[in-house]
C-alpha positions in Angstrom: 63.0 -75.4 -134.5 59.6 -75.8 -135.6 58.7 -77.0 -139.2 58.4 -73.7 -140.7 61.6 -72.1 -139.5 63.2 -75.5 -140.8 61.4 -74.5 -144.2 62.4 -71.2 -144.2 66.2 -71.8 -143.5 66.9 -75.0 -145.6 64.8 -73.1 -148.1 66.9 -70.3 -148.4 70.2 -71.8 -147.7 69.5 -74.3 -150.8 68.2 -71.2 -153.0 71.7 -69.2 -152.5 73.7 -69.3 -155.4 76.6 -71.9 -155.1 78.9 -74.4 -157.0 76.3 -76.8 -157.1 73.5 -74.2 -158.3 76.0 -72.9 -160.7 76.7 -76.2 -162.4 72.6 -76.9 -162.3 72.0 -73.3 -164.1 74.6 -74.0 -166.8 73.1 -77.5 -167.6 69.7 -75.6 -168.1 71.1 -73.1 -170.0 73.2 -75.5 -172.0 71.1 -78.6 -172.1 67.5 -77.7 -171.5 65.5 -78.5 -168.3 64.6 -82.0 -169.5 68.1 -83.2 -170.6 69.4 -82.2 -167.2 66.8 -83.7 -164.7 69.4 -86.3 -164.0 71.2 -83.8 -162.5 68.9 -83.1 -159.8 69.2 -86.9 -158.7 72.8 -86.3 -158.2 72.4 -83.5 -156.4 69.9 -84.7 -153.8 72.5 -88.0 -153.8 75.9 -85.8 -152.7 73.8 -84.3 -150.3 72.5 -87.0 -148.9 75.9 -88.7 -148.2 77.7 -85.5 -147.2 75.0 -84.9 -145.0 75.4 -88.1 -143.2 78.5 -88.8 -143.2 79.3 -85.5 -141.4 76.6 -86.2 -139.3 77.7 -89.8 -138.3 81.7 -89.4 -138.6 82.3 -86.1 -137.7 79.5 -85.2 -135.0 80.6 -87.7 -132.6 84.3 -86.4 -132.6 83.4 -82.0 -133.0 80.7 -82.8 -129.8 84.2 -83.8 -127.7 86.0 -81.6 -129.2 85.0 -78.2 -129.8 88.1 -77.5 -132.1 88.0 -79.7 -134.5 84.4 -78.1 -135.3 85.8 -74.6 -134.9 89.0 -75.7 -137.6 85.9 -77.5 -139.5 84.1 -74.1 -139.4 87.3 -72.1 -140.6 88.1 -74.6 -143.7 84.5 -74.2 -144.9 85.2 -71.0 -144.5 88.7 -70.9 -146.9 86.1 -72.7 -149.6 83.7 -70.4 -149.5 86.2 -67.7 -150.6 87.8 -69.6 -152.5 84.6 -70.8 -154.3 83.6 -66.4 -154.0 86.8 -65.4 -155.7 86.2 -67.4 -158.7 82.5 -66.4 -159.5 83.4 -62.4 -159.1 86.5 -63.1 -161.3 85.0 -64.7 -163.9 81.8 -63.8 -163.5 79.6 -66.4 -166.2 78.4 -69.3 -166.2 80.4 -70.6 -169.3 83.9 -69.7 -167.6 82.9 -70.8 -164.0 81.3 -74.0 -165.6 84.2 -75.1 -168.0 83.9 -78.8 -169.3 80.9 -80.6 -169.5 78.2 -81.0 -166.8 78.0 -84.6 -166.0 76.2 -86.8 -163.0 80.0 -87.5 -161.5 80.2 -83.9 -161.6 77.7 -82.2 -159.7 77.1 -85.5 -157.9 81.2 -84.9 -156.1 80.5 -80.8 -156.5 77.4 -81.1 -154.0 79.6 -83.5 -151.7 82.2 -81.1 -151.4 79.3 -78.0 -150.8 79.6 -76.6 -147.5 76.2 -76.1 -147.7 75.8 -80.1 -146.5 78.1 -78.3 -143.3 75.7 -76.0 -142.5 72.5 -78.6 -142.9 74.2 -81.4 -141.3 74.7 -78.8 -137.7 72.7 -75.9 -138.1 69.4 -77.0 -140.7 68.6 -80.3 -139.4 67.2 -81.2 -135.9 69.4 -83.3 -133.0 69.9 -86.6 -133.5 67.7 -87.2 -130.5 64.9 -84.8 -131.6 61.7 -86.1 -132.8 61.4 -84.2 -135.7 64.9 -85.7 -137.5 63.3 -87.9 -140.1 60.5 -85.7 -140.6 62.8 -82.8 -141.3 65.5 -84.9 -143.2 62.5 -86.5 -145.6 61.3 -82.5 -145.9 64.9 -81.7 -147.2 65.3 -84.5 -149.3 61.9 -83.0 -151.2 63.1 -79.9 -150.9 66.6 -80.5 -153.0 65.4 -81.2 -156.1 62.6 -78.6 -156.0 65.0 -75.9 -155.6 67.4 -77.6 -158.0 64.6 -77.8 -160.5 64.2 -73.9 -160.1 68.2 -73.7 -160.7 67.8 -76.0 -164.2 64.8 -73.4 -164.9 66.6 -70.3 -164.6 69.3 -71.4 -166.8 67.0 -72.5 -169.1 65.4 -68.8 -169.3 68.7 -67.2 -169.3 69.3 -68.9 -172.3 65.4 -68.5 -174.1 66.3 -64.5 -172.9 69.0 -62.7 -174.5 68.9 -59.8 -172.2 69.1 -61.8 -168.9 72.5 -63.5 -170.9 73.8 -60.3 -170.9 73.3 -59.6 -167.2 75.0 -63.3 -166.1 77.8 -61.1 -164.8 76.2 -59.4 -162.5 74.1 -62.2 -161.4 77.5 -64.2 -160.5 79.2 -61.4 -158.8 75.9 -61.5 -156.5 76.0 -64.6 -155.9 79.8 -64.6 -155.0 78.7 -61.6 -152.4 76.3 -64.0 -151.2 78.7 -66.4 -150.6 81.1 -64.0 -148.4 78.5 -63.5 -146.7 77.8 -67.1 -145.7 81.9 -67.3 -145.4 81.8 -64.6 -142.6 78.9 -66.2 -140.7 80.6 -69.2 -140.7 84.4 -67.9 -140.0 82.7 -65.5 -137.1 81.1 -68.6 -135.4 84.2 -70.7 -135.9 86.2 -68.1 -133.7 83.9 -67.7 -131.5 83.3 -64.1 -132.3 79.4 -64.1 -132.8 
């Protein structure tokens, strides 16, 4: 994959409404952009360790045995509805984002994101390609620039009465978005695509 393409997709995949982006718009809404720039640390931090640990723990064991990647594939997959459901249901950010919005938080939130999943395999180069720490040091700028945007939307929401009253439709989008990613996922875990 040339640099680019990696842009492009990490881009993108990072940009898609999430847990993690959720919790990063509510702090901006709630808190300002300025009070929640710790956030953003946190975030690039759960990352970081999902993203190797799956890479270093679990790569070793789905490369000999195709299964355990496919019953990877379909748990990620059970989230991502899971993680779907709630958005449409509730469908704002004050009900989806209930309790405060702490580093622990979003910090355990990004570990748990199947997002790192689909970076660890998919994003990221081979662990024998040349272009690994390039592309991982790209990505680690990358997080917090597209967190950033996340902490500046909320903020706006919040400056803007009559995007407020639109957050609905916003997080039923975004839970779309995530069935979407869900039935990539699940389709590739069975083998189907």
């Amino acid at each position: 994959m040339d640099m680019l393409t990696f842009v492009t997709a990490a881009a993108s995949l990072l940009a898609t409404p999430g847990p993690t982006n959720t919790l990063l718009a509510a702090s901006g809404a709630s808190r300002g952009v300025r009070r929640s720039l710790p956030l953003l640390a946190a975030e690039l931090a759960g990352y970081g360790l999902a993203i190797a640990t799956l890479r270093l723990a679990l790569g070793p064991l789905i490369a000999k045995s195709p299964a355990l990647g496919a019953g990877l594939g379909l748990a990620v997959t059970l989230y991502l509805l899971h993680v779907a459901a709630t958005l449409w249901r509730r469908g704002a950010a004050e009900d989806v984002c209930a309790g405060p919005i702490t580093f622990a938080r979003v910090f355990t939130t990004t570990l748990l994101n199947p997002k790192a999943l689909i970076l660890a395999f998919t994003v990221l180069p081979a662990p024998t390609d040349a272009a690994l720490f390039s592309s991982a040091a790209l990505l680690a700028a990358l997080i917090p620039v597209l967190g950033g945007s996340w902490l500046a939307m909320g903020a706006l929401v919040r400056q803007n009465g009559a995007l407020a009253a639109r957050g609905g439709v916003v997080y039923r989008f975004s839970a779309l978005v995530l069935v979407g990613f869900a039935a990539m996922i699940g389709t590739h875990a069975l083998g189907i695509a």
